[in-house]
Structure formats: C-alpha cells, structure tokens
N, CA and C atoms as a LAMMPS dump frame, in Angstrom:
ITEM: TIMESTEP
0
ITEM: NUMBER OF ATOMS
414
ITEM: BOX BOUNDS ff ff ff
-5.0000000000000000e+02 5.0000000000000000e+02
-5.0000000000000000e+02 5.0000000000000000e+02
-5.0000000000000000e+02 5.0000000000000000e+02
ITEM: ATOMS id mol type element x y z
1 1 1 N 0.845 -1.184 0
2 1 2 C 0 0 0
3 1 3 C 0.884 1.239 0
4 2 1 N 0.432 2.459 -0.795
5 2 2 C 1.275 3.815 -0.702
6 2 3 C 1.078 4.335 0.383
7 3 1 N 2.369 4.328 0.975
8 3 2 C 2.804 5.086 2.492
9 3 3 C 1.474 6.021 2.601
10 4 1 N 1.577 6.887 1.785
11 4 2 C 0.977 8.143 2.115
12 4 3 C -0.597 8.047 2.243
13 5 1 N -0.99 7.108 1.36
14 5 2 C -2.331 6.64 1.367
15 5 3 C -2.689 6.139 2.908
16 6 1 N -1.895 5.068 3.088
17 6 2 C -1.735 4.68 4.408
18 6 3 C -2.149 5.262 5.9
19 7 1 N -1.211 6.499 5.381
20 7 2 C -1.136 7.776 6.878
21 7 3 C -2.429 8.808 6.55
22 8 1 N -3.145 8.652 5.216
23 8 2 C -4.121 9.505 5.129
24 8 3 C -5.684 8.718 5.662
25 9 1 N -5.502 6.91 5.507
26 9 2 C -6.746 6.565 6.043
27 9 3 C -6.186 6.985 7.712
28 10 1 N -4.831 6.192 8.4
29 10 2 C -4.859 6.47 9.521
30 10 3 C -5.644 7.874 10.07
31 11 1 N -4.989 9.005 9.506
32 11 2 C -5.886 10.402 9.75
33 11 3 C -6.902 10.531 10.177
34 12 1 N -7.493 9.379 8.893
35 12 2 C -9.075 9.65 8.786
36 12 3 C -9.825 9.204 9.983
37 13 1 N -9.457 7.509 10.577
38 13 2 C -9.747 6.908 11.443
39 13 3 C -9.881 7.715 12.866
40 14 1 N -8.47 8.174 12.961
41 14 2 C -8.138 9.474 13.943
42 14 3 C -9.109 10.548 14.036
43 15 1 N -9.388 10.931 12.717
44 15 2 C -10.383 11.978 13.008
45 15 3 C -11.711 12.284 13.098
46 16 1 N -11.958 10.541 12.739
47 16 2 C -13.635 10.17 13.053
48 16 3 C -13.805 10.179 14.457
49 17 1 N -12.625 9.378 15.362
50 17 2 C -12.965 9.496 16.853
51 17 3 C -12.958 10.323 17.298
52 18 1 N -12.131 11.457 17.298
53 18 2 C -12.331 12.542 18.119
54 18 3 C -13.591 13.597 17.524
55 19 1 N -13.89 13.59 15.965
56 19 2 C -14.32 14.389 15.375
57 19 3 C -15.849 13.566 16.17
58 20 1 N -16.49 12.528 16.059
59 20 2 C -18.077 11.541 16.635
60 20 3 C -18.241 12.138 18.006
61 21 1 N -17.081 11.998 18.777
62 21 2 C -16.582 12.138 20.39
63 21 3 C -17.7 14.056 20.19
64 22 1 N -16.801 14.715 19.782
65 22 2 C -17.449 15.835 19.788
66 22 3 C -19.018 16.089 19.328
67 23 1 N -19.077 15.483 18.332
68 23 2 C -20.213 16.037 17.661
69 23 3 C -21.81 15.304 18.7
70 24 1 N -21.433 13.919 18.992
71 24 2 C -22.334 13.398 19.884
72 24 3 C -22.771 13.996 20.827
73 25 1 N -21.814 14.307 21.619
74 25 2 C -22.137 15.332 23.055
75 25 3 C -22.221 16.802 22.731
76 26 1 N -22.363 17.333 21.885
77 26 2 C -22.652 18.191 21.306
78 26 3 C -24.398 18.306 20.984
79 27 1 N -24.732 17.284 20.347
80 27 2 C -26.127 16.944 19.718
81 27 3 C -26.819 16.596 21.333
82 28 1 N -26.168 15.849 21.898
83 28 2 C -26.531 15.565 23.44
84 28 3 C -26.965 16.363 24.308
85 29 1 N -25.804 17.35 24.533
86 29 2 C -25.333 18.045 25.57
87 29 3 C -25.665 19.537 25.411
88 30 1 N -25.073 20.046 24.303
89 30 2 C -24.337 21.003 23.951
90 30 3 C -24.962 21.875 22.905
91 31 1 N -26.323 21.721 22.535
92 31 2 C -26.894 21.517 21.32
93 31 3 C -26.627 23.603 20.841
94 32 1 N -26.867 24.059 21.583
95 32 2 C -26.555 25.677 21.248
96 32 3 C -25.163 25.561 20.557
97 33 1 N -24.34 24.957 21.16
98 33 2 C -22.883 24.93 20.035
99 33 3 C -23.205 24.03 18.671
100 34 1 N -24.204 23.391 18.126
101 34 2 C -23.987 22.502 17.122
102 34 3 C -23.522 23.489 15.985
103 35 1 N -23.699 25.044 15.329
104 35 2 C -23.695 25.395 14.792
105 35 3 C -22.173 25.371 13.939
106 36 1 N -21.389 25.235 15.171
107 36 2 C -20.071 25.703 15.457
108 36 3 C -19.298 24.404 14.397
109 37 1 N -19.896 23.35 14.062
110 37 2 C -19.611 21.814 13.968
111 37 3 C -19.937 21.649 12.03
112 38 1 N -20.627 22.602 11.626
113 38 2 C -21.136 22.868 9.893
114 38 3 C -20.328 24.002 9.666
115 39 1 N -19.94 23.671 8.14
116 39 2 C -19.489 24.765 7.342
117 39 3 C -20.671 25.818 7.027
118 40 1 N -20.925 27.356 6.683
119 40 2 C -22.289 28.034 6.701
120 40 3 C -22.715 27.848 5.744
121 41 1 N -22.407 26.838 4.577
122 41 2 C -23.199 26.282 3.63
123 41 3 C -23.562 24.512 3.792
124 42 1 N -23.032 24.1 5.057
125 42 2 C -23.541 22.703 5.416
126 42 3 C -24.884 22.329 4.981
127 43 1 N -25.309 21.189 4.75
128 43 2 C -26.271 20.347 4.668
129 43 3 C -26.703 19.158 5.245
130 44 1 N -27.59 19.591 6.271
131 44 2 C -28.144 18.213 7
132 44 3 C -28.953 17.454 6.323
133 45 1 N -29.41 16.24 6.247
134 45 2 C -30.536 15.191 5.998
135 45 3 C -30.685 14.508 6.51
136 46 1 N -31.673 14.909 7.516
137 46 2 C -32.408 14.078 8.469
138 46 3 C -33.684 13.307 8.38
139 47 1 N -33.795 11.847 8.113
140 47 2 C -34.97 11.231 7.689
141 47 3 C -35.296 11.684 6.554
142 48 1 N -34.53 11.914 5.565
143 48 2 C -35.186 12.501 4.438
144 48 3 C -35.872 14.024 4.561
145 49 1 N -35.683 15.187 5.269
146 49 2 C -35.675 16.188 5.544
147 49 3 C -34.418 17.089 5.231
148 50 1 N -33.83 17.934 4.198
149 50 2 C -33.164 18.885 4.532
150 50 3 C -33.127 19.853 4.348
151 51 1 N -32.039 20.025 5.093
152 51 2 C -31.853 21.632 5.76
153 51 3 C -30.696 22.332 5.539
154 52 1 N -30.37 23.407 5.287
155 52 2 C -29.063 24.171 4.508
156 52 3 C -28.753 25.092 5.61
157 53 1 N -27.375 25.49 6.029
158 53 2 C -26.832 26.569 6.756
159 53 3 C -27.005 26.271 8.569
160 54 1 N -25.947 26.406 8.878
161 54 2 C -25.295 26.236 10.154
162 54 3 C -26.732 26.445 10.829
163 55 1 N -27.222 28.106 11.094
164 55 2 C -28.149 28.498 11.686
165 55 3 C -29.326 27.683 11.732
166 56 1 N -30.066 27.7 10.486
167 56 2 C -31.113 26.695 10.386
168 56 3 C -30.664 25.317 11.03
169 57 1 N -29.833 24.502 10.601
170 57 2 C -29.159 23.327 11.074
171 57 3 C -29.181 23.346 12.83
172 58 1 N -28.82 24.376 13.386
173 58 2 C -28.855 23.965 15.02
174 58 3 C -30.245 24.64 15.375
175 59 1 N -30.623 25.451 14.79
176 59 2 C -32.576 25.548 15.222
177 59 3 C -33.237 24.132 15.198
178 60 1 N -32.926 23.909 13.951
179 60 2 C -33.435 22.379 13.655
180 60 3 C -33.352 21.571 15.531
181 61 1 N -31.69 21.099 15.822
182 61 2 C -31.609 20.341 16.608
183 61 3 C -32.25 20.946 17.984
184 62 1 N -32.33 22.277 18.315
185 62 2 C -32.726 22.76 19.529
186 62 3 C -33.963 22.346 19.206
187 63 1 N -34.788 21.96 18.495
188 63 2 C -36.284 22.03 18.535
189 63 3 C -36.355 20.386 18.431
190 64 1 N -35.571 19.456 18.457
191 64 2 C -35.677 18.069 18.562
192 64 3 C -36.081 17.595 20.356
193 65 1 N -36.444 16.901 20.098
194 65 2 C -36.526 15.857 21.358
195 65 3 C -35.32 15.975 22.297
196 66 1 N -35.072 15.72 23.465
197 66 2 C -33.138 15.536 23.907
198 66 3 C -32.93 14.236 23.425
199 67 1 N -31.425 13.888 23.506
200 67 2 C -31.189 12.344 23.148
201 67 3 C -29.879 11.997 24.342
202 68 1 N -30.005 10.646 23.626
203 68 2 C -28.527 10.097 23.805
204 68 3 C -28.242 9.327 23.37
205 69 1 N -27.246 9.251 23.037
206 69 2 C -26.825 8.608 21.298
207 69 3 C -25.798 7.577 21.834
208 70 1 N -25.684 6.083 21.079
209 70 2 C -24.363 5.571 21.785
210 70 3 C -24.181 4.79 20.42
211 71 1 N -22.853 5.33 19.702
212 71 2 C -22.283 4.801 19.205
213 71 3 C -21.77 2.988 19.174
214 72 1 N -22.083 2.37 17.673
215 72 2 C -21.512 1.113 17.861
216 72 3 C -20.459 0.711 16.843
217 73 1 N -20.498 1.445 15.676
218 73 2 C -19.566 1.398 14.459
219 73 3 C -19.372 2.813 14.495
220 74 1 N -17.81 2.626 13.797
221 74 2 C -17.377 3.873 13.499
222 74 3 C -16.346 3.308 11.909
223 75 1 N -16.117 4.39 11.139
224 75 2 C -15.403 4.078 10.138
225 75 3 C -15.112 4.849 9.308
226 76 1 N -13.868 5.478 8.43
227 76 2 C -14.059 6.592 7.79
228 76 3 C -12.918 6.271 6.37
229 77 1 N -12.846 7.081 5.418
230 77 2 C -12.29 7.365 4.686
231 77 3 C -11.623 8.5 4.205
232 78 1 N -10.463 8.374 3.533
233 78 2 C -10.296 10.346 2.688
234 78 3 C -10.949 10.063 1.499
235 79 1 N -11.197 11.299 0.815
236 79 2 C -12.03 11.605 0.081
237 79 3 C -11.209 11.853 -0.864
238 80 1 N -10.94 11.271 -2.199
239 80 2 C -9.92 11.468 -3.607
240 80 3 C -9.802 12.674 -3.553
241 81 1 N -8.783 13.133 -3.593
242 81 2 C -7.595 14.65 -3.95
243 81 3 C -8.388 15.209 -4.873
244 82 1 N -8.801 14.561 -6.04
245 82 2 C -9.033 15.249 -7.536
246 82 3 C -10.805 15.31 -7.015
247 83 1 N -11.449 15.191 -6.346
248 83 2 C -12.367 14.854 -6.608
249 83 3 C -12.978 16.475 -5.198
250 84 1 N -12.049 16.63 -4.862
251 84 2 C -12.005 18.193 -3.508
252 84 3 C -11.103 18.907 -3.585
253 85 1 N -10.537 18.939 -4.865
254 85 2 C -9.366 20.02 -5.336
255 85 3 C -8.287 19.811 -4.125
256 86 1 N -7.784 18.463 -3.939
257 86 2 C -7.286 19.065 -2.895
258 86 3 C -7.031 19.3 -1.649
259 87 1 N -8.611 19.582 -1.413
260 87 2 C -8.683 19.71 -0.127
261 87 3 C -8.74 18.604 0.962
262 88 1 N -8.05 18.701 2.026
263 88 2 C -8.089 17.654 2.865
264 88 3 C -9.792 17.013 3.632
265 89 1 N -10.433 15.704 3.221
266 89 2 C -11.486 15.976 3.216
267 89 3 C -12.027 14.287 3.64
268 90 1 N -12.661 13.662 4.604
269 90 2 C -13.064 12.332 4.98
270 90 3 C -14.66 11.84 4.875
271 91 1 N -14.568 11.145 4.655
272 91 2 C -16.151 10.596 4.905
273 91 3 C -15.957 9.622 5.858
274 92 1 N -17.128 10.244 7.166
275 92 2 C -16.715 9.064 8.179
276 92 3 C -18.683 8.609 8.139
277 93 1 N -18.628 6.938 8.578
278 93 2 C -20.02 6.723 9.01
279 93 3 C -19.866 5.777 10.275
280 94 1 N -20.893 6.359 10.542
281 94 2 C -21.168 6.118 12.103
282 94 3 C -23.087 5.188 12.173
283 95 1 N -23.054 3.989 12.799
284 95 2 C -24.373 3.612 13.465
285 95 3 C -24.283 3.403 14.639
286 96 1 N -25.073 3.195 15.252
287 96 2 C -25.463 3.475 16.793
288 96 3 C -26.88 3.241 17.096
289 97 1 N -27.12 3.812 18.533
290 97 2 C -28.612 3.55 18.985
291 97 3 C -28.766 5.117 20.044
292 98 1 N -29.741 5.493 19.283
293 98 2 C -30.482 6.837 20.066
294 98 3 C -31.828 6.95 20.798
295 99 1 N -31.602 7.23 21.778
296 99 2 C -32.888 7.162 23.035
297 99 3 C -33.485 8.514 22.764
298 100 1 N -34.779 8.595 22.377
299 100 2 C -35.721 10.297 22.47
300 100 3 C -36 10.118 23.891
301 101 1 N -36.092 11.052 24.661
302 101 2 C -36.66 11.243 25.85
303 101 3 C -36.813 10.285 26.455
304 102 1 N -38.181 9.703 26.608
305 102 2 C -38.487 8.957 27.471
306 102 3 C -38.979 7.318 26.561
307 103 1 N -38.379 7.788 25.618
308 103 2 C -38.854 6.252 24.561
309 103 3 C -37.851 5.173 24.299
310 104 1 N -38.162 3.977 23.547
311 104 2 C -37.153 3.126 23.47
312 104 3 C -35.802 3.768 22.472
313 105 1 N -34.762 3.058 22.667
314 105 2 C -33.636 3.291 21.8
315 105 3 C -34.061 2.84 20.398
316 106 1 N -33.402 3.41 18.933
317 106 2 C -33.535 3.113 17.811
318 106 3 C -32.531 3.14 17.855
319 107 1 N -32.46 2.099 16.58
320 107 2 C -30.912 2.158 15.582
321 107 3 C -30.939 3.308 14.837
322 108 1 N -30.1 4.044 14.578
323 108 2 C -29.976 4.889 13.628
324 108 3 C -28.395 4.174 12.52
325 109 1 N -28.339 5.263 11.525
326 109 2 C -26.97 5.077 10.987
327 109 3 C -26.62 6.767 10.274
328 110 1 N -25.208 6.99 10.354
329 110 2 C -25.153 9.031 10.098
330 110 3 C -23.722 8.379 9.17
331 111 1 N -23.841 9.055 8.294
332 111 2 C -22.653 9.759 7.26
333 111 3 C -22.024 11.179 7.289
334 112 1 N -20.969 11.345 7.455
335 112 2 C -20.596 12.793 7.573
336 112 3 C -19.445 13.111 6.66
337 113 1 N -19.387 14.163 5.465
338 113 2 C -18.185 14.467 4.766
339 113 3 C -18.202 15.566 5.333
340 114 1 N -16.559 15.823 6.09
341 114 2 C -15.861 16.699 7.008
342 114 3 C -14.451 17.182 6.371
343 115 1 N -14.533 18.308 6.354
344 115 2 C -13.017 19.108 5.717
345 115 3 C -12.784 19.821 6.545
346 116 1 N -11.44 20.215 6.285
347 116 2 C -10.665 20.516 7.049
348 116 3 C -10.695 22.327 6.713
349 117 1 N -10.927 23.029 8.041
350 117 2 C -10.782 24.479 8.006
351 117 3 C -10.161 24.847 8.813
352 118 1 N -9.125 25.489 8.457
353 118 2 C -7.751 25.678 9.683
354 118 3 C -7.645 24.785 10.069
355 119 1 N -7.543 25.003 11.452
356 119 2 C -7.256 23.456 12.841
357 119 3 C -8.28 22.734 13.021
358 120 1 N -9.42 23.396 12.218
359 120 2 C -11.101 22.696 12.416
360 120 3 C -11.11 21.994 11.457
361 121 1 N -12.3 20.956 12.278
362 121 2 C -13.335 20.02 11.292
363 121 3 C -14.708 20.801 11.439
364 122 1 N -14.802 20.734 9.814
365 122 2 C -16.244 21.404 9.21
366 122 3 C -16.75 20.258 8.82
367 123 1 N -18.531 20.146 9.166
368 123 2 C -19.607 18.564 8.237
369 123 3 C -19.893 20.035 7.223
370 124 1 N -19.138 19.15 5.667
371 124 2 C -19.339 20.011 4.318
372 124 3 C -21.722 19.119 4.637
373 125 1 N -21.419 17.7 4.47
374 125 2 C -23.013 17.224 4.422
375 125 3 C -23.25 16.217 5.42
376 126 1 N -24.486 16.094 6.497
377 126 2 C -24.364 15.195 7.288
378 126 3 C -25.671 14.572 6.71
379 127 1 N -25.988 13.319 6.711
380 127 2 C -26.872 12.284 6.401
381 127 3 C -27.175 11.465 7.435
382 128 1 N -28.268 11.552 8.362
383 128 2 C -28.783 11.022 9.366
384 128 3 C -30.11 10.061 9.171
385 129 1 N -30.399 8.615 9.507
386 129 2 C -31.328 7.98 9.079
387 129 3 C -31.743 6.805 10.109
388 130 1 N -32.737 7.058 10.908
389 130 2 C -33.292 5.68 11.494
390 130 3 C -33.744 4.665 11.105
391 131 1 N -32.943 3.462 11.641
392 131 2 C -33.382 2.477 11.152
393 131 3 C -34.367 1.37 11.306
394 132 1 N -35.51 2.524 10.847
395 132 2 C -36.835 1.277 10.999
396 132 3 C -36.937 0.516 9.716
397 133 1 N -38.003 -0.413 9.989
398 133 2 C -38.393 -1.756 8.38
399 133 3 C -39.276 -0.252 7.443
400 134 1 N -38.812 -0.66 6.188
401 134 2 C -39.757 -0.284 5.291
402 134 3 C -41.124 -1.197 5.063
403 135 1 N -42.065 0.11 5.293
404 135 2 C -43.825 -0.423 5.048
405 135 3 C -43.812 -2.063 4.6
406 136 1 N -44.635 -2.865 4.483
407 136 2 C -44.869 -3.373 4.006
408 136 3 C -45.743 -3.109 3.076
409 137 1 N -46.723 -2.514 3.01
410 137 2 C -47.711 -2.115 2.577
411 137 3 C -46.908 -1.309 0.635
412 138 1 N -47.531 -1.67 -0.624
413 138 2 C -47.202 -0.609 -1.43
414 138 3 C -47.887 0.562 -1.982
C-alpha cells in the first residue's frame, strides 16, 4: 500500500474518533454549540428532511426531542484529492442507537463528509437515518 495513502486513512480513522466524540455530546449536551460543527453552507438530511446553513441546522436540533446517542460502528475514509481540489477531506459513518426522551432506543446510521478548516473540522453534508423496516404495505 502507498505510504501516504496509508497515513491519510490512519488520519481519517483518527479523526472520526475525536471528530463523533465531539459532535455526539454536542447533539446531546451542547446543542446551542452545534452550529459551530457545519461549514455556513452545510447540509443536513435528516430522515429525508433537509436543511441548509449552520443556523437553520442547530434551530433544527434545539427544537428536537433531547437524546442520547451511543455509538456502535465507526469508520471513515479520505475523500480522492481530484475529486475536492485538494482539499483535505473524509467521509466518516457512524451507526449506533439513540434514546428520544423517554422512549425506546432506535438504531440509527449518520454519514458525515468533514473538511478541514484551519485546525477545524467542518460537516461540508451530514446524512442522518433511522433504522426502521420499510412499510410493508405498497
């Protein structure tokens, strides 16, 4: 494998944990800072819902249910050079199980492409999706 390729998944791996670590207890905890966590042209999709711009994006979460989210997979990639000019840039995905309030836990599963701004991680798009059965019904 090319060295460099090598040290760029390591990165990536690296920067899914600390980058999940934050963003969880953030969505958890912290939810007035989520803004801080999107680039101001970010894009959430939540359940098939989205939403454009930092601002809108953490209104969104302040007006959710509280949670608590517990991670069970984690996994990430870099994102081809030619394909982000460049720019240093990962796709990490994450599933887990999230508790609303006072209800049972769901599975969920989240995708996040995250670049790099200064010393920060920016979500360029986050993709959030619970995992219930599709209808039976057509």
């Amino acid at each position: 494998m090319d060295p460099n390729l090598k040290a760029k998944i390591d990165q990536a791996c690296r920067t899914a944990e600390e980058f999940t670590k934050v963003y969880y207890e953030s969505v958890d905890k912290k939810r007035h800072l989520i803004s801080k966590l999107y680039l101001d042209t970010g894009l959430l999709t939540w359940n098939g819902n989205g939403i454009t711009g930092c601002e809108p994006i953490q209104k969104f979460y302040i007006e959710l249910p509280s949670t608590d989210h517990t991670v069970v997979t984690l996994d990430a990639q870099p994102v081809y050079d030619m394909a982000v000019n460049g720019q240093l840039t990962f796709l990490i995905q994450v599933s887990g199980h999230v508790k609303y309030q006072n209800k049972s836990a769901k599975t969920f599963q989240q995708s996040f492409v995250v670049t790099a701004l200064g010393d920060k991680w920016k979500i360029v798009s986050d993709c959030f999706r619970l995992q219930e059965p599709l209808s039976a019904e057509k």
